[in-house]
C-alpha positions as CSV (number, residue, x, y, z in Angstrom):
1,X,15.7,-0.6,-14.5
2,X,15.2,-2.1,-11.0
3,X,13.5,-0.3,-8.3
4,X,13.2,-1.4,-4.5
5,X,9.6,0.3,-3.0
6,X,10.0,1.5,0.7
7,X,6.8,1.1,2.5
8,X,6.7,5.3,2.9
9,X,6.9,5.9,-0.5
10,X,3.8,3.4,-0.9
11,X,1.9,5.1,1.8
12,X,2.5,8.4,0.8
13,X,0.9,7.8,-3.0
14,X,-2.2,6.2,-1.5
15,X,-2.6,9.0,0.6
16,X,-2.2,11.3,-2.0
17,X,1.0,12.9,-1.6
18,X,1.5,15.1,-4.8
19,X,5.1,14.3,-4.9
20,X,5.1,10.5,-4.6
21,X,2.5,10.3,-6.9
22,X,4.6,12.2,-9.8
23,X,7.2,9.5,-9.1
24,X,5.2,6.9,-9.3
25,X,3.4,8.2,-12.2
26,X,6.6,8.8,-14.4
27,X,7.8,5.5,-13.4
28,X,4.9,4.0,-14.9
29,X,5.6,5.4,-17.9
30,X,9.4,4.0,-17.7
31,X,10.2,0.2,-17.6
32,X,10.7,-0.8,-14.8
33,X,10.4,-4.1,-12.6
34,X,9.2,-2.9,-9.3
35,X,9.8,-4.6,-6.3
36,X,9.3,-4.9,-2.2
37,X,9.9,-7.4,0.3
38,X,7.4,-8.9,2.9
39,X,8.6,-6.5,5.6
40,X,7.3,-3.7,3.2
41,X,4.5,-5.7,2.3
42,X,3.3,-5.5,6.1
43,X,3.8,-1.9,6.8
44,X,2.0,-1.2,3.9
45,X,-1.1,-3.5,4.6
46,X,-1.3,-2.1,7.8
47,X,-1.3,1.4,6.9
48,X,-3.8,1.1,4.2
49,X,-6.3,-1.1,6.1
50,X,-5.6,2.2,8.5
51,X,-6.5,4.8,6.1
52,X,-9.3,2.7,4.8
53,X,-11.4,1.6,7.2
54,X,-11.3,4.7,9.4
55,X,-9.7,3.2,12.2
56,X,-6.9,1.5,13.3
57,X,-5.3,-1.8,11.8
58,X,-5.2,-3.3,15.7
59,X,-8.9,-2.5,16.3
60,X,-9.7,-4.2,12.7
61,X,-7.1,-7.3,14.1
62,X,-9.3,-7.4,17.4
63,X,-12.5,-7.6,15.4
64,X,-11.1,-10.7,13.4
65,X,-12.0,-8.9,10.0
66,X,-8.5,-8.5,8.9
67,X,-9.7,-11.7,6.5
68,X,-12.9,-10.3,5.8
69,X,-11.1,-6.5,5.3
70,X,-8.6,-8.2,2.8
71,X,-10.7,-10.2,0.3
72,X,-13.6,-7.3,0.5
73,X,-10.7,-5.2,-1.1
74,X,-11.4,-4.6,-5.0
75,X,-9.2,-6.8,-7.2
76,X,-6.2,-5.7,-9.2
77,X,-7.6,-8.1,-12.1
């Protein structure tokens, strides 16, 4: 099975959202090839860098540490 991400369903697991994590949890244990495009890709980076840092993607932007945000991030490896 195929399954398109929307950037809300993203940001609703990573902020805990009891719901979204059940789906994504029993999709993990289904095959399926997930996928999102870069317009998704954005909404979600800025809304975790967001909820991460403790303040807003636009104040980490006028800071210049969206690079240094990003590669500080753990690894997926």
């Amino acid at each position: 099975m195929k399954a398109f991400f929307d950037s809300s369903a993203l940001i609703e697991f990573i902020k805990g959202n009891k719901k979204a994590v059940g789906l994504f949890y029993e999709l993990s244990k289904m095959d399926v090839e997930s996928y999102i495009n870069d317009i998704v890709f954005s909404e979600f980076i800025f809304h975790y860098i967001s909820l991460t840092s403790g303040t807003s993607a636009i104040n980490v932007k006028k800071k210049g540490k969206i690079d240094t945000f990003i590669t500080s991030l753990p690894s997926a490896h």
